[in-house]
N, CA, C and O atoms as a DFTB+ gen file, in Angstrom:
552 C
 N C O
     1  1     -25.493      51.856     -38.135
     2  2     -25.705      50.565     -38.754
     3  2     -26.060      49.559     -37.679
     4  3     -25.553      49.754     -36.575
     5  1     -27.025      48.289     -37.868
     6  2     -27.152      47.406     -36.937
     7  2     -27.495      46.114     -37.857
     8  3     -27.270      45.961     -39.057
     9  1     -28.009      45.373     -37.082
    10  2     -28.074      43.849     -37.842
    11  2     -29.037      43.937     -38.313
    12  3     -29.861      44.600     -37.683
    13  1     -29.446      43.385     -39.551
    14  2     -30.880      43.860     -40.455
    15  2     -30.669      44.748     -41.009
    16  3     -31.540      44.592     -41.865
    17  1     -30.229      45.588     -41.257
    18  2     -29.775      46.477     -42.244
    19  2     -30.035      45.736     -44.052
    20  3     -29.735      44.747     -44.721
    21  1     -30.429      46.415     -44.101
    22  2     -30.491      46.049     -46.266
    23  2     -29.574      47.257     -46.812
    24  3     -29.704      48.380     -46.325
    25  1     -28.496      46.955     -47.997
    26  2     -27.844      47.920     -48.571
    27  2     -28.802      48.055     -49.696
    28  3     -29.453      47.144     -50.207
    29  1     -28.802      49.207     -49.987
    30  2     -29.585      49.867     -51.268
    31  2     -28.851      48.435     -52.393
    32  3     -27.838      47.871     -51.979
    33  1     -29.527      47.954     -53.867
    34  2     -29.540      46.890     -54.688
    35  2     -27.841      48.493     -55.454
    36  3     -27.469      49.619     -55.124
    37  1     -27.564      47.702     -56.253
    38  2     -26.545      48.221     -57.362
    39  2     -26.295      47.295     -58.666
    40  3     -25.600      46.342     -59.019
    41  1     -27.358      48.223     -59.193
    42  2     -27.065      47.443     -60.898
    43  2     -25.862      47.840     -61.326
    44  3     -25.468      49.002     -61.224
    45  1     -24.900      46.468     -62.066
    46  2     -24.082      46.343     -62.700
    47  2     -24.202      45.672     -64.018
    48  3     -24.172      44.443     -64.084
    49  1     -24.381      46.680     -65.438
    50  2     -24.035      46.492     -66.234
    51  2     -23.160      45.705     -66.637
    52  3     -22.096      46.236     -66.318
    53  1     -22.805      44.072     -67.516
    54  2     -22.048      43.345     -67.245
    55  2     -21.430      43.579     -69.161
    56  3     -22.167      43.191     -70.068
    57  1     -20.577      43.986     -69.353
    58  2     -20.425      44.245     -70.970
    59  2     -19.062      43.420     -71.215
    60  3     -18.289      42.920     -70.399
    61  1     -19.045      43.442     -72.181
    62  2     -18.096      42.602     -72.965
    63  2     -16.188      43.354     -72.461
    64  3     -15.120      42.755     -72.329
    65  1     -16.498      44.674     -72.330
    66  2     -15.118      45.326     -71.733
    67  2     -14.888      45.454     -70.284
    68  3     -13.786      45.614     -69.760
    69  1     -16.360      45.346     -69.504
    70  2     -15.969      45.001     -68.188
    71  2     -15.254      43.727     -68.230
    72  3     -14.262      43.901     -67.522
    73  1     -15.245      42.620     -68.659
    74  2     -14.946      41.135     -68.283
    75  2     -13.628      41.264     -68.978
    76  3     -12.536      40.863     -68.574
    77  1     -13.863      41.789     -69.909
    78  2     -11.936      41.174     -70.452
    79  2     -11.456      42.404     -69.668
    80  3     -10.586      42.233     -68.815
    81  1     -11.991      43.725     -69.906
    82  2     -10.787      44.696     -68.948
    83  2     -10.771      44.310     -67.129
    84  3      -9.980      44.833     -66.344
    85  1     -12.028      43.105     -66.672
    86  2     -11.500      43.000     -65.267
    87  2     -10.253      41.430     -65.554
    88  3      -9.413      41.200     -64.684
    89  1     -10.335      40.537     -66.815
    90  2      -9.779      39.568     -66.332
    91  2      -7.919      40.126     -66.961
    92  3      -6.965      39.389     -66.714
    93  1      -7.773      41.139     -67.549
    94  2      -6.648      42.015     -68.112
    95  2      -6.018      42.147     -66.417
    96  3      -5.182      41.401     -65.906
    97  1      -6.583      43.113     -65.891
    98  2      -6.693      43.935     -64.655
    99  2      -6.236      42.973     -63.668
   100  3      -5.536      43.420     -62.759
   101  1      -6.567      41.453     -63.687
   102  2      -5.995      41.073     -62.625
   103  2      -5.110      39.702     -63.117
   104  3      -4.911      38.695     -62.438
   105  1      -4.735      39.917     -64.227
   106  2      -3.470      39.475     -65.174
   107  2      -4.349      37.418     -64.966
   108  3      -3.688      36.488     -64.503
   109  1      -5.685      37.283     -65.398
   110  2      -6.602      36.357     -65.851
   111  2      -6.403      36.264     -67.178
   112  3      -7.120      37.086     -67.749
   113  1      -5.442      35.332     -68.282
   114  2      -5.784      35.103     -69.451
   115  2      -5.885      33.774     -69.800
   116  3      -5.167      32.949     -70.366
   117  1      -6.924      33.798     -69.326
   118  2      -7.659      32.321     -69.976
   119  2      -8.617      32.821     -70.763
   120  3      -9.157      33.856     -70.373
   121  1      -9.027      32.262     -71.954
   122  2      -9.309      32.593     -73.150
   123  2     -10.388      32.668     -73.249
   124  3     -10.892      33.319     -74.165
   125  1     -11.132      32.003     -72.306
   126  2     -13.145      31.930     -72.116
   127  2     -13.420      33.270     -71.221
   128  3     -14.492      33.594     -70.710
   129  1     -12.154      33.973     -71.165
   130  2     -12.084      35.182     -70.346
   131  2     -12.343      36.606     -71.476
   132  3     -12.837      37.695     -71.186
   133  1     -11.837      36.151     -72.761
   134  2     -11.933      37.210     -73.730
   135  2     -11.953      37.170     -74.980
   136  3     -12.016      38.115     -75.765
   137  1     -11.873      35.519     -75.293
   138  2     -12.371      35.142     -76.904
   139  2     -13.270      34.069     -76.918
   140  3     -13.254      32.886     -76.577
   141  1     -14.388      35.190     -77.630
   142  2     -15.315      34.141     -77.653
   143  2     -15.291      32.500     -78.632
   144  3     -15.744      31.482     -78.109
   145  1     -14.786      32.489     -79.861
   146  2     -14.859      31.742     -80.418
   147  2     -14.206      30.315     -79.601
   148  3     -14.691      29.212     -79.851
   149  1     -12.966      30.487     -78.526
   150  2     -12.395      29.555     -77.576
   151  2     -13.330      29.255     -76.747
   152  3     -13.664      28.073     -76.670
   153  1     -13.922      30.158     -76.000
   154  2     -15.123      29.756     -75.297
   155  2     -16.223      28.979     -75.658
   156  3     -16.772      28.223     -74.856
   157  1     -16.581      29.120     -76.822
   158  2     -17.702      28.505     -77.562
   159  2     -16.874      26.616     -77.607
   160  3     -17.356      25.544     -77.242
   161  1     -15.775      26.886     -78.098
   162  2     -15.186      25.956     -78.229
   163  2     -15.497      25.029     -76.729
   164  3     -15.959      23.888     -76.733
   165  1     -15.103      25.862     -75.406
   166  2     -15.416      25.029     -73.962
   167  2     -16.305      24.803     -74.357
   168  3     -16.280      24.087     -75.358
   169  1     -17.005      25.044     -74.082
   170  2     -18.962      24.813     -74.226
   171  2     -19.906      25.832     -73.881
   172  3     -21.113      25.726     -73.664
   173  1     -18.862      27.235     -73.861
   174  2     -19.970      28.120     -73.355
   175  2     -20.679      28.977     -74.045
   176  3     -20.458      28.677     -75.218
   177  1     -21.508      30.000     -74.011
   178  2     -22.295      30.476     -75.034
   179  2     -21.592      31.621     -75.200
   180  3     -21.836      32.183     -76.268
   181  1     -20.698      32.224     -74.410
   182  2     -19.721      33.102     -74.591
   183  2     -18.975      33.526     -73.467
   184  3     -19.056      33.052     -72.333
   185  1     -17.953      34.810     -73.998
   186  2     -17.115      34.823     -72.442
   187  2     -18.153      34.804     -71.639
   188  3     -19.361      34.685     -71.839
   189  1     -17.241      34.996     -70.315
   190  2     -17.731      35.077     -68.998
   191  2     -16.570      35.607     -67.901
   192  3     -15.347      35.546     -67.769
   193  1     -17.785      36.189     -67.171
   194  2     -16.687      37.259     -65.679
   195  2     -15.770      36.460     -65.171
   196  3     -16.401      35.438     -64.903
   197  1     -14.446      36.262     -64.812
   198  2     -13.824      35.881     -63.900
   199  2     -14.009      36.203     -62.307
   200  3     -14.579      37.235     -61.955
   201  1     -13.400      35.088     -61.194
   202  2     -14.188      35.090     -60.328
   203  2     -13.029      36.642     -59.166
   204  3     -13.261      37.001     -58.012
   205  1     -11.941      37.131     -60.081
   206  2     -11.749      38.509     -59.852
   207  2     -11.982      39.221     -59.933
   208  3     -11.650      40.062     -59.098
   209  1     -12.652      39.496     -60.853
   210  2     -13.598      40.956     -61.655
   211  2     -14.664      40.846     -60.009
   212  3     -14.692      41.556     -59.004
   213  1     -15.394      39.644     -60.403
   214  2     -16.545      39.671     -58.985
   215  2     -16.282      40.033     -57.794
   216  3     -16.913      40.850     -57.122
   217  1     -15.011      39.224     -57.390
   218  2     -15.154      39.840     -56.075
   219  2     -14.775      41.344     -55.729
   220  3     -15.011      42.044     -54.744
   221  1     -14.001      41.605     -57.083
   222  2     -13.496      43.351     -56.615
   223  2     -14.642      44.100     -56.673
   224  3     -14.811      45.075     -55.941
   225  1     -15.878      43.526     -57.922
   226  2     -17.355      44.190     -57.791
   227  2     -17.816      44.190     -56.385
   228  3     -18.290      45.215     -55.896
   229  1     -17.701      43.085     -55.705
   230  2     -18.404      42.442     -54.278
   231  2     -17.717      43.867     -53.450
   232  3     -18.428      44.762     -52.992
   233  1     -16.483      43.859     -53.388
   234  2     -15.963      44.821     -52.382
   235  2     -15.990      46.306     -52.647
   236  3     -15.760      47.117     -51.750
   237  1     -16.301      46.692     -54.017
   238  2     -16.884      48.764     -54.450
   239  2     -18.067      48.388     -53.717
   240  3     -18.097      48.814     -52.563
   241  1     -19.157      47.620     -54.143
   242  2     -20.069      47.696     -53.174
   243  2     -19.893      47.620     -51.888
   244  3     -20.852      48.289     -51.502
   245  1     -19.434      47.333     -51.100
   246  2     -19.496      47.211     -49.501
   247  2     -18.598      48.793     -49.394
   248  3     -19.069      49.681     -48.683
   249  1     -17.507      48.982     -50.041
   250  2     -16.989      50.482     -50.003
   251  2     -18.247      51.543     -50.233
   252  3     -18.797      52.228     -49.370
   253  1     -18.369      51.515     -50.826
   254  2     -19.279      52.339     -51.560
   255  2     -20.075      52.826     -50.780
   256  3     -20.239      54.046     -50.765
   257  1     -20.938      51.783     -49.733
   258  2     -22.204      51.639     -49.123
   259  2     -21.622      52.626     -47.885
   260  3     -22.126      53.694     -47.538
   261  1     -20.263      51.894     -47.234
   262  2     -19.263      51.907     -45.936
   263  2     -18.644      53.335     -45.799
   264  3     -18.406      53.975     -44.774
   265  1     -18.368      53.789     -47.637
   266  2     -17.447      55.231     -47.258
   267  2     -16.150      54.847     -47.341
   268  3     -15.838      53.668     -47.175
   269  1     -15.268      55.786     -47.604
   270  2     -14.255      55.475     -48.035
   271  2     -13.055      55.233     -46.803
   272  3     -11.838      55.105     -46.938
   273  1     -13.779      55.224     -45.733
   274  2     -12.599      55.353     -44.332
   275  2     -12.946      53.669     -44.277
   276  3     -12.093      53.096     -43.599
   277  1     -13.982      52.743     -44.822
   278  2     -13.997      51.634     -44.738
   279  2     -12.648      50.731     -44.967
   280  3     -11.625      50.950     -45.616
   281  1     -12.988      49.850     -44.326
   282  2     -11.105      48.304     -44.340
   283  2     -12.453      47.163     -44.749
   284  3     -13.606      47.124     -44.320
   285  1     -11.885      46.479     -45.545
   286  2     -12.330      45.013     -45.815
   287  2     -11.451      44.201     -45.184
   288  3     -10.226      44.158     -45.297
   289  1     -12.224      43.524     -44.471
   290  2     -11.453      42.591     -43.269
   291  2     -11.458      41.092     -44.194
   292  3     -10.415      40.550     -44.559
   293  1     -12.872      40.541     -44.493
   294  2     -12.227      39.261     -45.278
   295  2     -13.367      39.551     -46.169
   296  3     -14.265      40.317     -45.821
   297  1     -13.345      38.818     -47.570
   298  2     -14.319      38.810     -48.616
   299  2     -14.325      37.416     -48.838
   300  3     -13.258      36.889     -49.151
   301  1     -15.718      36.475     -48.691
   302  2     -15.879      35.138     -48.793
   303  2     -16.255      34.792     -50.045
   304  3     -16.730      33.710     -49.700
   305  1     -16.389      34.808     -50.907
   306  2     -17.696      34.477     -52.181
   307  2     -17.878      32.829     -52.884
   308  3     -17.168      31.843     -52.684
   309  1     -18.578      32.910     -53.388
   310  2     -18.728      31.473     -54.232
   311  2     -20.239      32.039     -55.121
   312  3     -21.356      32.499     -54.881
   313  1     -18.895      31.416     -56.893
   314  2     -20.031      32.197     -57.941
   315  2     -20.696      30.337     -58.057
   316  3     -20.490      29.154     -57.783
   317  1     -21.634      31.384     -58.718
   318  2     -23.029      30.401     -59.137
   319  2     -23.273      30.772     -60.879
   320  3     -22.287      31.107     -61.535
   321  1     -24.265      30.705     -61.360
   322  2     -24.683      31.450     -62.867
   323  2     -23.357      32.214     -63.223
   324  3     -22.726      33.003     -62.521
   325  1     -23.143      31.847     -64.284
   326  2     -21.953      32.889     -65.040
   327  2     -22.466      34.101     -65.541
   328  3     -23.591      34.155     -66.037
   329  1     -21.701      35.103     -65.445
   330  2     -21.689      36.578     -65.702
   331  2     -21.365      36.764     -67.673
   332  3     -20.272      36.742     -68.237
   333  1     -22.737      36.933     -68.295
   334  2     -22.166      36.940     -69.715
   335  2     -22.645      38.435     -69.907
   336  3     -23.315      39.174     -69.185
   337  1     -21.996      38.628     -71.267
   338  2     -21.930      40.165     -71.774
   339  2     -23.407      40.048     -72.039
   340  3     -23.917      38.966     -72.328
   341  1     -24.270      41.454     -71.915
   342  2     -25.189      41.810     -72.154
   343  2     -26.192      41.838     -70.869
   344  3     -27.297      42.357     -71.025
   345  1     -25.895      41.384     -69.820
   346  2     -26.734      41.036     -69.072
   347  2     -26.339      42.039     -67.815
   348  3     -25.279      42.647     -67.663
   349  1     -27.432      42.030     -67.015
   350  2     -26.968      42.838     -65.836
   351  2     -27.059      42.249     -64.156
   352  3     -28.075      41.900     -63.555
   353  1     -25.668      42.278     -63.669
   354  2     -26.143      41.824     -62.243
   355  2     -26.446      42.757     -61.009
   356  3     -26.256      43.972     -60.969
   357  1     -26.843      42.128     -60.226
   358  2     -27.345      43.306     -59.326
   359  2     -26.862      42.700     -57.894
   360  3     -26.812      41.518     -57.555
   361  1     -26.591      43.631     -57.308
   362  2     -25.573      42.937     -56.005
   363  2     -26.641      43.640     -54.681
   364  3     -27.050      44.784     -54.484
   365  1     -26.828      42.337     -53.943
   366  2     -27.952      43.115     -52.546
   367  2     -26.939      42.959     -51.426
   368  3     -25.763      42.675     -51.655
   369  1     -27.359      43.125     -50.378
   370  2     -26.788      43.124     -49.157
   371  2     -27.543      43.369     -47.952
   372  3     -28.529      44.104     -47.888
   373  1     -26.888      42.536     -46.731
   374  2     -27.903      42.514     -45.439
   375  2     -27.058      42.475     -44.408
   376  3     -26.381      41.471     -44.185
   377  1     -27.010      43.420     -43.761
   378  2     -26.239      43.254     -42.397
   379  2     -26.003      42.501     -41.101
   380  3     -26.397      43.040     -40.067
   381  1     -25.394      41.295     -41.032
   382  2     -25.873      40.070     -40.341
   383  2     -25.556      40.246     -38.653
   384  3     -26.221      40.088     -37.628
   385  1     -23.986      40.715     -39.011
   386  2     -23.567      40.752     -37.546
   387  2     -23.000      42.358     -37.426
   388  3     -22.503      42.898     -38.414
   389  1     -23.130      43.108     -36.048
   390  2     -22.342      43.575     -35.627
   391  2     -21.198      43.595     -34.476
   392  3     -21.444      43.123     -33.366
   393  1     -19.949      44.155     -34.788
   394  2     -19.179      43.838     -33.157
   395  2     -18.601      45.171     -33.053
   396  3     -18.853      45.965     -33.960
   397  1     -17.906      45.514     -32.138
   398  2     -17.346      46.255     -31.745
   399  2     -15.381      45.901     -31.890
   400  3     -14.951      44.804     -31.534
   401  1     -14.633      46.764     -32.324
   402  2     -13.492      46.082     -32.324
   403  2     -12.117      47.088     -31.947
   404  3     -12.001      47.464     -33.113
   405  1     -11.460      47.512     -31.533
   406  2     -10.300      48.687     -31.334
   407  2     -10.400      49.225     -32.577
   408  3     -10.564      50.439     -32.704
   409  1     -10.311      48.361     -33.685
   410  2     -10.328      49.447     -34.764
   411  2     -11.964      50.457     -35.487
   412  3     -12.297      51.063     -36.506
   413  1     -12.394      50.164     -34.460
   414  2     -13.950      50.654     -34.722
   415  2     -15.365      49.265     -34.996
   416  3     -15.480      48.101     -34.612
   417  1     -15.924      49.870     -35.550
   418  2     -17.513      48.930     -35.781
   419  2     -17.299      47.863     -37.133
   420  3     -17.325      48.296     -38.286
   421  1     -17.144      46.806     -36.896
   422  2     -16.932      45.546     -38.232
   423  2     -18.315      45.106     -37.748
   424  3     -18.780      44.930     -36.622
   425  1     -18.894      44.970     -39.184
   426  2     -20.148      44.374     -39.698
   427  2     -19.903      43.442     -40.620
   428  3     -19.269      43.737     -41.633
   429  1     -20.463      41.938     -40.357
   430  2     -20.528      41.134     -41.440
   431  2     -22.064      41.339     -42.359
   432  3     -23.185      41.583     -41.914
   433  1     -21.713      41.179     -43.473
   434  2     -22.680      41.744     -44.289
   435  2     -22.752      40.527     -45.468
   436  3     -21.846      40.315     -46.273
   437  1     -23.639      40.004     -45.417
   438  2     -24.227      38.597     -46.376
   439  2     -24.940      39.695     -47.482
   440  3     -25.723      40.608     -47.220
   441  1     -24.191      39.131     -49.286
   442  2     -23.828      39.865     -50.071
   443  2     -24.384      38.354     -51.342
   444  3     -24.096      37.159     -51.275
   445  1     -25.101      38.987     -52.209
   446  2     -25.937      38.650     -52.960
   447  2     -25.613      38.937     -54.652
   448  3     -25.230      40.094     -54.826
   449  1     -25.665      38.387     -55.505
   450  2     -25.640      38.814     -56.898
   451  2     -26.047      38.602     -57.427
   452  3     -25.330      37.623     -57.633
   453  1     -27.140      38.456     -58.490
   454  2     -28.028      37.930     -58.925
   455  2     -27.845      38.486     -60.840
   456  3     -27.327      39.579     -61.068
   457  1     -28.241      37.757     -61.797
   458  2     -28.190      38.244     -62.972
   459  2     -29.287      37.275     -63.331
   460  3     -29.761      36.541     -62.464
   461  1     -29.788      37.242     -64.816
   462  2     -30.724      36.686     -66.169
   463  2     -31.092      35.720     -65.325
   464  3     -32.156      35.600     -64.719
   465  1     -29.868      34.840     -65.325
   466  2     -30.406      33.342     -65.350
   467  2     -30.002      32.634     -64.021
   468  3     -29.510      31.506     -63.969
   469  1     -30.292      33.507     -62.862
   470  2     -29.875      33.052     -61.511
   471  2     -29.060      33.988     -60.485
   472  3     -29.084      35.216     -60.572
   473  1     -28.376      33.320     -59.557
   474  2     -27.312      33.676     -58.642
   475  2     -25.718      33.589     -58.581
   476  3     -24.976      32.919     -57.863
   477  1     -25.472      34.478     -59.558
   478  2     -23.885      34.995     -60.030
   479  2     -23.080      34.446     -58.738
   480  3     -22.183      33.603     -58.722
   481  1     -23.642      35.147     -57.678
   482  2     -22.082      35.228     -56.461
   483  2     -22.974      35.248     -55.294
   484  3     -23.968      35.951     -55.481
   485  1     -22.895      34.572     -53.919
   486  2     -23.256      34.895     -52.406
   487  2     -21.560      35.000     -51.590
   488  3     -20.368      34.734     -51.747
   489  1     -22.217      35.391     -50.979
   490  2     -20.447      35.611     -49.779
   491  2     -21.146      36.132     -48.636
   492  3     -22.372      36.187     -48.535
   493  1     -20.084      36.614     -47.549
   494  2     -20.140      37.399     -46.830
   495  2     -18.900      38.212     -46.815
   496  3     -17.803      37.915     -47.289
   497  1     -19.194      39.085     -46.307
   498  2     -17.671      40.233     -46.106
   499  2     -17.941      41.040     -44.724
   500  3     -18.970      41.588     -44.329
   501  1     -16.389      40.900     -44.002
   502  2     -16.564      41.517     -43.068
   503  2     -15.583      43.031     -43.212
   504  3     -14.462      43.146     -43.706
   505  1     -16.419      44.043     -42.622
   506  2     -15.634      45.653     -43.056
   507  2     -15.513      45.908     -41.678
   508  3     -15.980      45.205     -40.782
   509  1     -14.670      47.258     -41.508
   510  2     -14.536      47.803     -40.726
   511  2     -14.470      49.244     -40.446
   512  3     -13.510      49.863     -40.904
   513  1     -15.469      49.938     -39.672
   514  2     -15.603      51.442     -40.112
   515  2     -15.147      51.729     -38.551
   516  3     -15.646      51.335     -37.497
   517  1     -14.021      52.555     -38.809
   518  2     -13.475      53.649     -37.759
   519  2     -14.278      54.448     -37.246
   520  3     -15.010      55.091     -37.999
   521  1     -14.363      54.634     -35.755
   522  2     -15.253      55.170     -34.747
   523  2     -15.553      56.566     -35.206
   524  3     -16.737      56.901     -35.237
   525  1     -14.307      57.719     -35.690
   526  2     -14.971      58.632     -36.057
   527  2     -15.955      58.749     -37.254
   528  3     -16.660      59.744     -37.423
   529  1     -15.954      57.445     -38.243
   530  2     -16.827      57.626     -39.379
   531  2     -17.847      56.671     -39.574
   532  3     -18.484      56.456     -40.606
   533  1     -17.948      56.025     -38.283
   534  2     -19.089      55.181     -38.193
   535  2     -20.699      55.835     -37.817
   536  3     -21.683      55.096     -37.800
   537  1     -20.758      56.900     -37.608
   538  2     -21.361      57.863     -37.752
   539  2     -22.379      58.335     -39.010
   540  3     -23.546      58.716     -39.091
   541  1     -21.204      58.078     -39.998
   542  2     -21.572      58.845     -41.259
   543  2     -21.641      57.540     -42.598
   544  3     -21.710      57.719     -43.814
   545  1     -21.596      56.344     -41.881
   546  2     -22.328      55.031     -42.587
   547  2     -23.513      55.207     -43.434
   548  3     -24.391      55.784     -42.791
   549  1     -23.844      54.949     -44.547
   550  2     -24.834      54.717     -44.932
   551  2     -25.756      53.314     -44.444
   552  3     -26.873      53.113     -44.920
């Protein structure tokens, strides 16, 4: 891995049971989280992702990409466009920095999300891949 790096894109299907089973999952019950008619009531056109569901999406991707010997050192994000059922986001990634560290190779990696009607989520996240499996990085 080096700086410039692009992670392969990962479409995410955004459905009506991802969002309530991610805002369930991380004990999120606010109601624009899983009934729509309350939501409509806020002002929205329906549920929408919580900003937990996202970032745990943000971090399978950087696993995913990293391998499973990967550590998430910090996950930054800030959503943009809301995540509604039916739609699909797609998460990019670019490898900004590399360092060297005792615990192996940490890469900060500027992390992208994009859906319908804009830019869901940007962040950065910094990982950390152990010397023997930094090797076998995608």
């Amino acid at each position: 891995m080096k700086a410039g790096d692009a992670l392969p894109p990962l479409e995410i299907p955004v459905t009506r049971t991802l969002i309530v089973a991610g805002a369930i999952a991380s004990r999120d019950y606010q109601d624009v989280h899983h009934d729509v008619e309350l939501a409509k009531e806020k002002g929205s056109p329906d549920i929408f992702m919580n900003i937990l569901t996202t970032n745990g999406l943000v971090g399978r991707y950087i696993t995913d990409h990293f391998g499973p010997s990967a550590v998430l050192r910090s996950v930054k994000i800030r959503l943009g466009a809301p995540n509604y059922p039916g739609d699909t986001m797609v998460l990019t990634g670019s490898v900004e920095e590399i360092a060297r560290t005792p615990e192996g190779t940490t890469a900060t990696v500027r992390v992208l999300g994009a859906n319908a009607i804009g830019r869901h989520v940007t962040g950065t996240v910094k990982v950390t891949v152990p010397d023997a499996a930094a090797g076998g990085a995608a």
